[in-house]
Structures are given as structure tokens and as C-alpha cells.
N, CA, C and O atoms as CSV, one atom per row, in Angstrom:
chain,resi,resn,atom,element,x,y,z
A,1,UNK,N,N,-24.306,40.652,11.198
A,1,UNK,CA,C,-24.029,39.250,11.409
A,1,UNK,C,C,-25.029,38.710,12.427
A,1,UNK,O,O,-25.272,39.408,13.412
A,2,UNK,N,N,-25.698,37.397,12.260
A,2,UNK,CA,C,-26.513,36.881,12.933
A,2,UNK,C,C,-26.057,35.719,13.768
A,2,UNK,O,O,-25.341,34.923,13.160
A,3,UNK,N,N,-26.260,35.498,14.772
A,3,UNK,CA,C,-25.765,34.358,15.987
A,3,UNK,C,C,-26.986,33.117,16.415
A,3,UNK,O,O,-27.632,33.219,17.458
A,4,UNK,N,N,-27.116,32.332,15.757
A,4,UNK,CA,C,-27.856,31.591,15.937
A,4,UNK,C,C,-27.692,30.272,17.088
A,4,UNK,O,O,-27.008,29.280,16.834
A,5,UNK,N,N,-28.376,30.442,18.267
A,5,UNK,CA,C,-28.027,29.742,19.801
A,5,UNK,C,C,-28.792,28.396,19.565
A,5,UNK,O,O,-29.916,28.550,19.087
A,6,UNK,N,N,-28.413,27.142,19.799
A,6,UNK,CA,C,-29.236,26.164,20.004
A,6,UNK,C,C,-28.847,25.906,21.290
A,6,UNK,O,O,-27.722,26.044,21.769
A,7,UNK,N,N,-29.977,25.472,21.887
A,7,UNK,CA,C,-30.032,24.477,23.707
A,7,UNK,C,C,-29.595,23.642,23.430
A,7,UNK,O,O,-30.190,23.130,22.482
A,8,UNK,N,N,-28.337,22.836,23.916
A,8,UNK,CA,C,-28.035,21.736,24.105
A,8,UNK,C,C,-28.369,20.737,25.354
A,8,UNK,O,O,-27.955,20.711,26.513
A,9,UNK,N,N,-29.164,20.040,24.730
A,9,UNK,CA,C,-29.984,18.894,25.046
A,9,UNK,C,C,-28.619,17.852,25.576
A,9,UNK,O,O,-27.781,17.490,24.750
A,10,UNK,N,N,-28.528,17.416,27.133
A,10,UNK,CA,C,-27.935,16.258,27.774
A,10,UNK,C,C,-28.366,15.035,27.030
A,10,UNK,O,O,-29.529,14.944,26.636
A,11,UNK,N,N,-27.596,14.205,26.845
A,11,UNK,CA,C,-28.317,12.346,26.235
A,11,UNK,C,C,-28.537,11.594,27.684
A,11,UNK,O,O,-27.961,11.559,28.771
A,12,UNK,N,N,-29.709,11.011,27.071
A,12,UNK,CA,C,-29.576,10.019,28.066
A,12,UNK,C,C,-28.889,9.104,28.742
A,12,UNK,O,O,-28.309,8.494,27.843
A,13,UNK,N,N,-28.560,8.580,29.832
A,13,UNK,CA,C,-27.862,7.766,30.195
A,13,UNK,C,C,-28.658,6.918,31.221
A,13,UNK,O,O,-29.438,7.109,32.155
A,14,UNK,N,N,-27.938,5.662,30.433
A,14,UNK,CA,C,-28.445,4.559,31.122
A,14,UNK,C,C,-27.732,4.177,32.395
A,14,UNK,O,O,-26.623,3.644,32.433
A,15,UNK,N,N,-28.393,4.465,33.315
A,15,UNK,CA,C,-27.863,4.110,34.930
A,15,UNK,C,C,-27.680,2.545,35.208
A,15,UNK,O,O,-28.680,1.842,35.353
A,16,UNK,N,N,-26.589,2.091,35.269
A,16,UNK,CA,C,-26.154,0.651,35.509
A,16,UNK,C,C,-25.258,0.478,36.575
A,16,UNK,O,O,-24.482,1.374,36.906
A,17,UNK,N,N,-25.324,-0.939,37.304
A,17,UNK,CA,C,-24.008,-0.763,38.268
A,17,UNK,C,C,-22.768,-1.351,37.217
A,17,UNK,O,O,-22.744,-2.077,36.223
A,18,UNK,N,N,-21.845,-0.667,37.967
A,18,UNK,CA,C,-20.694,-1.352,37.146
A,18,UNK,C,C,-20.651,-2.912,37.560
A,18,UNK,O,O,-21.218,-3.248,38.599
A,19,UNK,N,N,-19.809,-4.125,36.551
A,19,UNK,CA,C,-19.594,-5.195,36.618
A,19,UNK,C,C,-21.268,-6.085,36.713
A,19,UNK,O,O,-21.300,-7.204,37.224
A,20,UNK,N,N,-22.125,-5.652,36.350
A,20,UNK,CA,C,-23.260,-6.342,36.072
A,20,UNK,C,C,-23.468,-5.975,34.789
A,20,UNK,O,O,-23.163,-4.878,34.319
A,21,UNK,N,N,-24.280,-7.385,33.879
A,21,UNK,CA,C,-24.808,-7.085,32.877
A,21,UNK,C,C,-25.774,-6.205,32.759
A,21,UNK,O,O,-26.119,-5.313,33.533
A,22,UNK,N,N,-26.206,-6.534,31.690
A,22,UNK,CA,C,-26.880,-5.239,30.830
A,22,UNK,C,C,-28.542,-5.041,31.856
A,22,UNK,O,O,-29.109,-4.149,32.487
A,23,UNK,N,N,-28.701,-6.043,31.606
A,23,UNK,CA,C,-30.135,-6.455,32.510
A,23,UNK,C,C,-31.296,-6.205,31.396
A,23,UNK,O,O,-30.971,-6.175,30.209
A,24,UNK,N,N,-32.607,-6.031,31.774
A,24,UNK,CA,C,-34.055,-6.005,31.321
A,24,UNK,C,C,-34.038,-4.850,30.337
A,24,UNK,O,O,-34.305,-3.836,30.981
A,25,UNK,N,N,-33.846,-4.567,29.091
A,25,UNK,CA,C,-34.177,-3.606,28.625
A,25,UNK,C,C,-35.746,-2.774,29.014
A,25,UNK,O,O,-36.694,-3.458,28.630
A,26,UNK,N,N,-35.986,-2.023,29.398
A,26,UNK,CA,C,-37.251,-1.212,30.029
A,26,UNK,C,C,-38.240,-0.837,28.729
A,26,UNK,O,O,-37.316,-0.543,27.970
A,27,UNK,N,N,-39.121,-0.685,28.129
A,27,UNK,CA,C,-39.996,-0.503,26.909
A,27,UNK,C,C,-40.236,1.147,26.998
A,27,UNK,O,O,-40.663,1.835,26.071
A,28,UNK,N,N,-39.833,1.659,28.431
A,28,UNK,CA,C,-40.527,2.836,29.065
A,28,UNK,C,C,-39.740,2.950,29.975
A,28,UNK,O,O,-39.714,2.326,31.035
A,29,UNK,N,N,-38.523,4.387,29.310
A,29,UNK,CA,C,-37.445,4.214,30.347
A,29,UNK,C,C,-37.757,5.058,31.806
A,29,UNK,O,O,-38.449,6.063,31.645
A,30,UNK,N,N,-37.432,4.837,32.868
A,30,UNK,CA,C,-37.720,5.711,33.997
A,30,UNK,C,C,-36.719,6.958,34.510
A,30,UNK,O,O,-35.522,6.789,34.743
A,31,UNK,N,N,-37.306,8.028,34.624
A,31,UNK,CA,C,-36.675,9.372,34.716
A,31,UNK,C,C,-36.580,9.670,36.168
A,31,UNK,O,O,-37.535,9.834,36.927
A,32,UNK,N,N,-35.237,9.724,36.485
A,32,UNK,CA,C,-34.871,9.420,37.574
A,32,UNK,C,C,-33.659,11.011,38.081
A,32,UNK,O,O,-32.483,10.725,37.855
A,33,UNK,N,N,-33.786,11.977,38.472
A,33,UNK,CA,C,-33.138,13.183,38.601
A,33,UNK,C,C,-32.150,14.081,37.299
A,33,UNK,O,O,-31.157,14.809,37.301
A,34,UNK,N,N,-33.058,13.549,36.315
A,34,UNK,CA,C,-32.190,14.139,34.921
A,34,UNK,C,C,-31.458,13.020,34.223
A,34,UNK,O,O,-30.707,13.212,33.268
A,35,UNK,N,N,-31.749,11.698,34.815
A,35,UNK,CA,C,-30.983,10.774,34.054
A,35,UNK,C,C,-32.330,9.980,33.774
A,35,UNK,O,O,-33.500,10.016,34.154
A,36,UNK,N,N,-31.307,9.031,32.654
A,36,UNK,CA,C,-32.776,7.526,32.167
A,36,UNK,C,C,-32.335,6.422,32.937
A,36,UNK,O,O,-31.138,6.370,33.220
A,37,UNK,N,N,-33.011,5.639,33.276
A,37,UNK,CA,C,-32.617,4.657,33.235
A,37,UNK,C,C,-33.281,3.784,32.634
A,37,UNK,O,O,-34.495,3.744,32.836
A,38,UNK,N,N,-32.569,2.714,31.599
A,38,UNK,CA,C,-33.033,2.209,30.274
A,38,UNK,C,C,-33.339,0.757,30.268
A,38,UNK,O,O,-34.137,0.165,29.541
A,39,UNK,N,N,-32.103,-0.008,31.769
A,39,UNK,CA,C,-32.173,-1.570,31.600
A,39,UNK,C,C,-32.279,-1.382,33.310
A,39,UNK,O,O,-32.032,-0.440,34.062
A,40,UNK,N,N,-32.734,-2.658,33.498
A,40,UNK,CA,C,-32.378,-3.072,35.260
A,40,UNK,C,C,-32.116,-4.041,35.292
A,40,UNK,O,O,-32.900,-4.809,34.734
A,41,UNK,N,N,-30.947,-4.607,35.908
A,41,UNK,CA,C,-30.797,-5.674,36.856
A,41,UNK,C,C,-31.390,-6.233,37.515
A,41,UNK,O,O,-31.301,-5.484,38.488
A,42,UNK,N,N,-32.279,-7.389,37.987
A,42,UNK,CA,C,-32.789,-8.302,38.669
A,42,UNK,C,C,-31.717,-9.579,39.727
A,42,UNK,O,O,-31.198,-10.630,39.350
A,43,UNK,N,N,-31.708,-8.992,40.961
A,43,UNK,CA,C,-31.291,-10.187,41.356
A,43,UNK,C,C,-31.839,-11.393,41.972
A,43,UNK,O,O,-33.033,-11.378,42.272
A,44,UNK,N,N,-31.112,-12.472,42.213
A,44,UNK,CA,C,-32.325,-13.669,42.982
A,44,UNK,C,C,-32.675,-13.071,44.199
A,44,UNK,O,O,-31.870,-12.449,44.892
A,45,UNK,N,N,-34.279,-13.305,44.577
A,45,UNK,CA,C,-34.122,-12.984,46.010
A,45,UNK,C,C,-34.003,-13.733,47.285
A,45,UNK,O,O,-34.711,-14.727,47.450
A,46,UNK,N,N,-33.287,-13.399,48.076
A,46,UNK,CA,C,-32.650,-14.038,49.152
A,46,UNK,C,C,-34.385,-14.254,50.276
A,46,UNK,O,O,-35.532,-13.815,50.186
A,47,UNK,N,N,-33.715,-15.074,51.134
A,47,UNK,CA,C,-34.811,-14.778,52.230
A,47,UNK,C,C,-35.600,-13.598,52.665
A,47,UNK,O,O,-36.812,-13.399,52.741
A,48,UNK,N,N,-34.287,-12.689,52.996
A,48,UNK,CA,C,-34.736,-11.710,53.648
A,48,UNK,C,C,-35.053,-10.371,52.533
A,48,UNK,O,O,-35.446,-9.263,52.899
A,49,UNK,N,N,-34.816,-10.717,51.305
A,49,UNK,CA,C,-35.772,-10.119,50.220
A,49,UNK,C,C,-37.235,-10.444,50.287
A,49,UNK,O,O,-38.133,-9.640,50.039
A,50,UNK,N,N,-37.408,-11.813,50.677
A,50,UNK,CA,C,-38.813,-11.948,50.557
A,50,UNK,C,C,-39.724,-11.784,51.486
A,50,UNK,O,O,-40.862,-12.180,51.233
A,51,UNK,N,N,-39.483,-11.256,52.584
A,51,UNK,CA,C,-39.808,-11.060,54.076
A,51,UNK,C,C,-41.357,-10.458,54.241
A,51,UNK,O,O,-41.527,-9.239,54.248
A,52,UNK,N,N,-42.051,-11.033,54.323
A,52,UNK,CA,C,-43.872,-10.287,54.505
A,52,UNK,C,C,-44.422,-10.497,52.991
A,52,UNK,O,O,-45.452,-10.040,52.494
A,53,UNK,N,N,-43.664,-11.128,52.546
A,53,UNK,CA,C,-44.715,-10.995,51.134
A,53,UNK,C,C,-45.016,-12.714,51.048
A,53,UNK,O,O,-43.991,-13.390,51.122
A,54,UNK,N,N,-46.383,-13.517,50.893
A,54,UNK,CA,C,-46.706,-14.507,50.157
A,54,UNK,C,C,-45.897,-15.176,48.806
A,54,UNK,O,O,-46.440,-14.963,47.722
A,55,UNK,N,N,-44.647,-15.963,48.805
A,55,UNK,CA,C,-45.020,-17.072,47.664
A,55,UNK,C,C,-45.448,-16.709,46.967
A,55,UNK,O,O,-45.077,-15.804,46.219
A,56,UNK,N,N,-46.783,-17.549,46.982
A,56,UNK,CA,C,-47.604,-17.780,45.909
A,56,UNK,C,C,-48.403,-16.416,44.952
A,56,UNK,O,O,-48.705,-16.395,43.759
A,57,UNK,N,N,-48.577,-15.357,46.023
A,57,UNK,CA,C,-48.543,-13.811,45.326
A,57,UNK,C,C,-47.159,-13.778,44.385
A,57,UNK,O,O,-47.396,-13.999,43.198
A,58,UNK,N,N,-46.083,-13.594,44.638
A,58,UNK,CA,C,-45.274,-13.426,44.152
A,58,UNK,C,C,-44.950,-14.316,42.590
A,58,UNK,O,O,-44.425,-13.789,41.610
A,59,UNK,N,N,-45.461,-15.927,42.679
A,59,UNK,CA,C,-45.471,-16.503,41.951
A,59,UNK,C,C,-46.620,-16.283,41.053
A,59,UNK,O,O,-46.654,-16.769,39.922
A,60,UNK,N,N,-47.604,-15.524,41.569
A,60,UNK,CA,C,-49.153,-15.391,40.462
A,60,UNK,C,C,-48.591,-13.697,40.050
A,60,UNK,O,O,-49.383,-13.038,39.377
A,61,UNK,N,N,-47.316,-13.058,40.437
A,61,UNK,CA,C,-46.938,-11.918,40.143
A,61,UNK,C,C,-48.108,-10.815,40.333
A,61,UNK,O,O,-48.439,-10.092,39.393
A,62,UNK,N,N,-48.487,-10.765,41.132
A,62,UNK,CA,C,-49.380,-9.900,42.035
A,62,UNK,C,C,-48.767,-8.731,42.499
A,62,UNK,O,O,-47.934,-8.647,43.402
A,63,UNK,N,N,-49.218,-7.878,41.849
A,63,UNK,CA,C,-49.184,-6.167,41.358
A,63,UNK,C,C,-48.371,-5.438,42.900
A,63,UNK,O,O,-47.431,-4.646,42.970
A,64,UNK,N,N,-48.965,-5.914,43.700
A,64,UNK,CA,C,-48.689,-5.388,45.166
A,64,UNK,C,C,-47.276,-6.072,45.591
A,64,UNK,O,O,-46.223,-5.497,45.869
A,65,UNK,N,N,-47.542,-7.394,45.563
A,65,UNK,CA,C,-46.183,-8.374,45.804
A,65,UNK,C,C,-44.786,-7.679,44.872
A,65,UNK,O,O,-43.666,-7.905,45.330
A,66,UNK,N,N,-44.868,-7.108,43.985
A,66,UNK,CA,C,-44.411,-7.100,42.870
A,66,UNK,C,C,-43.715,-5.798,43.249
A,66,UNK,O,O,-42.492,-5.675,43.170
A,67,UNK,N,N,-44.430,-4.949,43.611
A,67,UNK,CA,C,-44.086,-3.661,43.862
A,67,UNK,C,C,-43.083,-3.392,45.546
A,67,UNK,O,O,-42.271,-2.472,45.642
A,68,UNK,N,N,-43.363,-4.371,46.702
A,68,UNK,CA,C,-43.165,-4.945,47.183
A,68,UNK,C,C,-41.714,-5.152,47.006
A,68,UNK,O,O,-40.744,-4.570,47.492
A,69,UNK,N,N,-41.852,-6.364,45.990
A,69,UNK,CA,C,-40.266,-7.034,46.334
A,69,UNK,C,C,-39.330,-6.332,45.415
A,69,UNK,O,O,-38.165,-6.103,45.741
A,70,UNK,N,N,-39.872,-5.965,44.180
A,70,UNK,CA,C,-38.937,-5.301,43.200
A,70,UNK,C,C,-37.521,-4.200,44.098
A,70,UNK,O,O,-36.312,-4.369,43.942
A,71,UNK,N,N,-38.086,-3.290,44.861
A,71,UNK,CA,C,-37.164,-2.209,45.126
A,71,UNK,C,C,-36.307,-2.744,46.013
A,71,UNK,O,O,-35.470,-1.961,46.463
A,72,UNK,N,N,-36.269,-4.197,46.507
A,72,UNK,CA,C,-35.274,-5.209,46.979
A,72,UNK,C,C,-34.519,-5.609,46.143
A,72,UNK,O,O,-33.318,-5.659,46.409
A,73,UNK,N,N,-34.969,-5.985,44.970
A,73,UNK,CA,C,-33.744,-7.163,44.030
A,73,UNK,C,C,-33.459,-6.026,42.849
A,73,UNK,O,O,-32.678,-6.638,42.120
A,74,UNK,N,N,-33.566,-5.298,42.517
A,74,UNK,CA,C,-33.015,-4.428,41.260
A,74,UNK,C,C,-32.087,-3.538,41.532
A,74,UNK,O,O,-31.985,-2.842,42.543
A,75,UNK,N,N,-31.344,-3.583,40.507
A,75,UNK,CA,C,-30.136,-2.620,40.256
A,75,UNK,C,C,-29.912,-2.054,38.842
A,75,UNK,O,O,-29.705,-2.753,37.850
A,76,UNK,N,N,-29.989,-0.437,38.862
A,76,UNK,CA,C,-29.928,0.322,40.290
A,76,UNK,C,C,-31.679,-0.166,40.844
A,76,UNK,O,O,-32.631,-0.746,40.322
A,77,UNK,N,N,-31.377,0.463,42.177
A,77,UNK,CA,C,-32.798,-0.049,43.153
A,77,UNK,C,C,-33.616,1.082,42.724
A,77,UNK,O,O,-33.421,2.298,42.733
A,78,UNK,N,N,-34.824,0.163,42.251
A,78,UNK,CA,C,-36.013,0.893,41.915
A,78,UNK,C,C,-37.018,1.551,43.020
A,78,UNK,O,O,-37.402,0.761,43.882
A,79,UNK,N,N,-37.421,2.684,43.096
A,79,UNK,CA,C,-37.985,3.101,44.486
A,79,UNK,C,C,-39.443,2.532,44.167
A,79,UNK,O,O,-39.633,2.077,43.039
A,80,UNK,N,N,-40.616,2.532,45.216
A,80,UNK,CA,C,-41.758,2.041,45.280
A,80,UNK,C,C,-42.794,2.816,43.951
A,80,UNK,O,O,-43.592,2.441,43.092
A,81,UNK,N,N,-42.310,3.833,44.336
A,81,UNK,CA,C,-43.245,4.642,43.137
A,81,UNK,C,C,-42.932,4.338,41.707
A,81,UNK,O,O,-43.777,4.175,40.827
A,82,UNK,N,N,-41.716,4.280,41.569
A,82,UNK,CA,C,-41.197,4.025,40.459
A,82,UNK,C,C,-42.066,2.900,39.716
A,82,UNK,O,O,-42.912,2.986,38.826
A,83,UNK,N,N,-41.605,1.958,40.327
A,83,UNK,CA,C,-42.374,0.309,40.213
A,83,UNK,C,C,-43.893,0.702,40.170
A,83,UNK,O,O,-44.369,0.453,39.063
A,84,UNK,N,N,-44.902,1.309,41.162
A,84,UNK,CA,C,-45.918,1.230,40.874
A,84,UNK,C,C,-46.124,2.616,39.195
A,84,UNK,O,O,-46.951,2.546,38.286
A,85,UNK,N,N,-45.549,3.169,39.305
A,85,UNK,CA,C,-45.558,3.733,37.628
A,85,UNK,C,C,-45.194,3.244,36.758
A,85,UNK,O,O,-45.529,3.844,35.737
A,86,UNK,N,N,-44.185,1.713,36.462
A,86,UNK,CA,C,-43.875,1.228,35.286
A,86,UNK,C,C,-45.289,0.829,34.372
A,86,UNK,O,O,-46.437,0.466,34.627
A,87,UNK,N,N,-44.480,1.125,33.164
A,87,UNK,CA,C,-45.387,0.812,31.759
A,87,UNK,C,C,-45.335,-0.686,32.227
A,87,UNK,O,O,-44.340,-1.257,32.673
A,88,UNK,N,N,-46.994,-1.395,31.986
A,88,UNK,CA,C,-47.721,-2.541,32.413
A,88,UNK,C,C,-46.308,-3.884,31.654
A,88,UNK,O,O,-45.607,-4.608,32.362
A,89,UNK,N,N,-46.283,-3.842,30.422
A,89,UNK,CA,C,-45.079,-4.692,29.974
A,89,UNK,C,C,-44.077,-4.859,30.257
A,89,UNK,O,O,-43.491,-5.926,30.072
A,90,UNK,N,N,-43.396,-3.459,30.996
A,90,UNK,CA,C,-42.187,-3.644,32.075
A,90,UNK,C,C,-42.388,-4.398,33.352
A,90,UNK,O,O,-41.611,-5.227,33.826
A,91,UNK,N,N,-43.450,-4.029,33.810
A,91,UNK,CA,C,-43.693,-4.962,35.243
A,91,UNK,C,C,-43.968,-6.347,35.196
A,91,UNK,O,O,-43.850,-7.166,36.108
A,92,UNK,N,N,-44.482,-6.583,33.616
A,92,UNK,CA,C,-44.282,-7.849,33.673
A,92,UNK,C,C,-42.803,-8.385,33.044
A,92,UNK,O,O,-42.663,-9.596,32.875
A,93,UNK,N,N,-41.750,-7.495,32.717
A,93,UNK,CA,C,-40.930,-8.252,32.183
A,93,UNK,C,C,-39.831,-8.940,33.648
A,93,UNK,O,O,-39.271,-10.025,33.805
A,94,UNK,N,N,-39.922,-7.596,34.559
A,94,UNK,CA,C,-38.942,-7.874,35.810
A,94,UNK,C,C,-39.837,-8.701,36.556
A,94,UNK,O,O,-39.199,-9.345,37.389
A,95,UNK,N,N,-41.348,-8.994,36.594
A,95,UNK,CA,C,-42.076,-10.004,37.201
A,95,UNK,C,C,-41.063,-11.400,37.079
A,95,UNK,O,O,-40.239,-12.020,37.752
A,96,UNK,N,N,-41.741,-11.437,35.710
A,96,UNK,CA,C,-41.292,-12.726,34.669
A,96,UNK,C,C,-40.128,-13.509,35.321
A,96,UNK,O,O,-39.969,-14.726,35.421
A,97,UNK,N,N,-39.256,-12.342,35.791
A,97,UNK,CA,C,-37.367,-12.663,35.691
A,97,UNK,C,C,-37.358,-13.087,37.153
A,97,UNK,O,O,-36.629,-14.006,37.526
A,98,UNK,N,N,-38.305,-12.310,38.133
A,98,UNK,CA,C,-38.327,-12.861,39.463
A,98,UNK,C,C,-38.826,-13.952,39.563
A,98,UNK,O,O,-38.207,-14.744,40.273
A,99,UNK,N,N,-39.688,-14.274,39.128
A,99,UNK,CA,C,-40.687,-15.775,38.987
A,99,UNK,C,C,-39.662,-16.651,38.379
A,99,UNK,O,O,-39.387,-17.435,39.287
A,100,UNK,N,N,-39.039,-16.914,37.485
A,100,UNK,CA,C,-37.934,-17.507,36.950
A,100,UNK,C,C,-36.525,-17.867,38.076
A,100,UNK,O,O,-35.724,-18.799,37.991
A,101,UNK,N,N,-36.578,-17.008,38.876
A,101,UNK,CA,C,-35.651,-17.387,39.682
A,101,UNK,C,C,-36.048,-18.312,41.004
A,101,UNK,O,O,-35.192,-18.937,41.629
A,102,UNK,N,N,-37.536,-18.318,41.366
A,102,UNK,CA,C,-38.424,-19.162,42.109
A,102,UNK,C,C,-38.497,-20.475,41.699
A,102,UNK,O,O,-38.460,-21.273,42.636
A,103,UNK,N,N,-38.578,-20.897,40.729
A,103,UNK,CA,C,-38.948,-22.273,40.319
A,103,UNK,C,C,-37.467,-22.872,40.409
A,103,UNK,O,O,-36.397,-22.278,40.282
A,104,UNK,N,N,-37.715,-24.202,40.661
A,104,UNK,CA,C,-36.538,-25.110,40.706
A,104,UNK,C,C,-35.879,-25.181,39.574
A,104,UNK,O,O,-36.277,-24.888,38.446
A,105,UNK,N,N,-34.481,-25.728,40.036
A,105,UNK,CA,C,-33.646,-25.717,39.042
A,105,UNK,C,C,-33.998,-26.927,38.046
A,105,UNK,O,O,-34.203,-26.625,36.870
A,106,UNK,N,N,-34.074,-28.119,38.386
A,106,UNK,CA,C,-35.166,-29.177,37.963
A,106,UNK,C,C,-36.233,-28.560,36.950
A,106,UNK,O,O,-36.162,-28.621,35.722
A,107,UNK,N,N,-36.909,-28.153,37.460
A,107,UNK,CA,C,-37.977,-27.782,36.474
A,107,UNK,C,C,-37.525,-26.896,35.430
A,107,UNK,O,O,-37.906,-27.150,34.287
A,108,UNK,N,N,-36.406,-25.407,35.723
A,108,UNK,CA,C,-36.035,-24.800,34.326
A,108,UNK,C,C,-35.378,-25.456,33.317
A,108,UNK,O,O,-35.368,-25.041,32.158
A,109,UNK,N,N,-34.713,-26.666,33.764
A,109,UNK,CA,C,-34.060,-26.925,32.789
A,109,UNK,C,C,-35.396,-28.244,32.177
A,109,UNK,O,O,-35.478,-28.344,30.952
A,110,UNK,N,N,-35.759,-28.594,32.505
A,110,UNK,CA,C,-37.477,-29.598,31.687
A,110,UNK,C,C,-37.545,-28.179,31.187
A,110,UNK,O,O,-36.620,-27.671,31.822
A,111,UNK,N,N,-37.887,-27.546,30.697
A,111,UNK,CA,C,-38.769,-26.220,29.976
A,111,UNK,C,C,-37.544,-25.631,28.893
A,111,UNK,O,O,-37.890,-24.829,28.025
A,112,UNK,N,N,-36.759,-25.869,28.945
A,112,UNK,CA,C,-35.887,-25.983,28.329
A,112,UNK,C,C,-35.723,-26.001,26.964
A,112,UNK,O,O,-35.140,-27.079,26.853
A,113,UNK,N,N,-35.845,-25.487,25.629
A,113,UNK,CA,C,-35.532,-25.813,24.612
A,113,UNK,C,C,-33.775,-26.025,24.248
A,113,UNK,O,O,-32.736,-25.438,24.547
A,114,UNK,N,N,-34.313,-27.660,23.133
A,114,UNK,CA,C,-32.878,-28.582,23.129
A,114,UNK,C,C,-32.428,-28.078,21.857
A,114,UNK,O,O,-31.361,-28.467,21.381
């Protein structure tokens, strides 16, 4: 009689806080101590999120700024390295979402499709 063993392979899991949505789906999930994490959360940033970093960097989404403020406003919190290793389309998607929360409320809703 023959016993044939397969490795069972853990699934991924997507690291989320509880009671927040889903957040940013990631294109390029980040491997984080044996887990994935697949979406992030973006929150607005407060003052003291934005503390030493330029505005207007932040608003031209400037690679450094970016890396910078990210491991402030995401959940779960993204560490520095992390952020400077995201796949280029991820950094711009949580860019995007921070810059979006900068502009006036006035102006998002003009941009607005009716």
C-alpha cells in the first residue's frame, strides 16, 4: 500500500481592521509575516499626519512624500519599506486616494459626474 503526502499550503489572508471597509484593492499583494495583505485602508490625514512633509509634494504625489505619509494614514499601517517596495500602480492608487482627500470639498463635487 502506498501513502501519498501532500504539503498543505495556508491561503492567503487578507489583513483588514475590523469595522472598516474593504479599502484599495493592491495589484501586488504585500507579504507581511506569512500573511497577504490584499486591500488597504486610507485614512484622511489629520495635521499631525502631515507633519514635515510639503503640500504641494504631497499633492504632485512625490515618491518620498508618499512614502512618508502613507505609514501614517493606512490600515493595517504600512511600514516604510513596504511602501517604498509597492508595485508602481499601487503607489499610485493609495497616492490618488490621499490627494483626493486634499482638495476641497467644493471642488470634488464640480468633478463630479451627474
Amino acid at each position: 500500500m502506498t501513502t501519498t503526502t501532500t504539503a498543505a499550503t495556508a491561503p492567503a489572508v487578507a489583513i483588514t481592521a475590523p469595522g472598516l471597509p474593504v479599502g484599495i484593492p493592491l495589484d501586488t499583494p504585500i507579504q507581511r509575516n506569512g500573511q497577504t495583505i490584499t486591500h488597504v485602508q486610507v485614512r484622511k490625514p489629520n495635521a499631525g499626519a502631515l507633519r514635515g512633509l510639503s503640500l504641494v509634494e504631497v499633492l504632485q504625489m512625490n515618491v518620498t512624500a508618499l512614502q512618508t505619509l502613507l505609514p501614517r494614514v493606512t490600515e493595517p499601517p504600512l511600514l516604510k519599506q513596504e511602501v517604498a517596495a509597492l508595485d508602481p500602480a499601487d503607489l499610485v492608487s493609495l497616492g490618488t486616494e490621499v490627494v483626493s482627500f486634499l482638495v476641497p470639498k467644493a471642488q470634488r463635487e464640480a468633478f463630479q459626474p451627474e
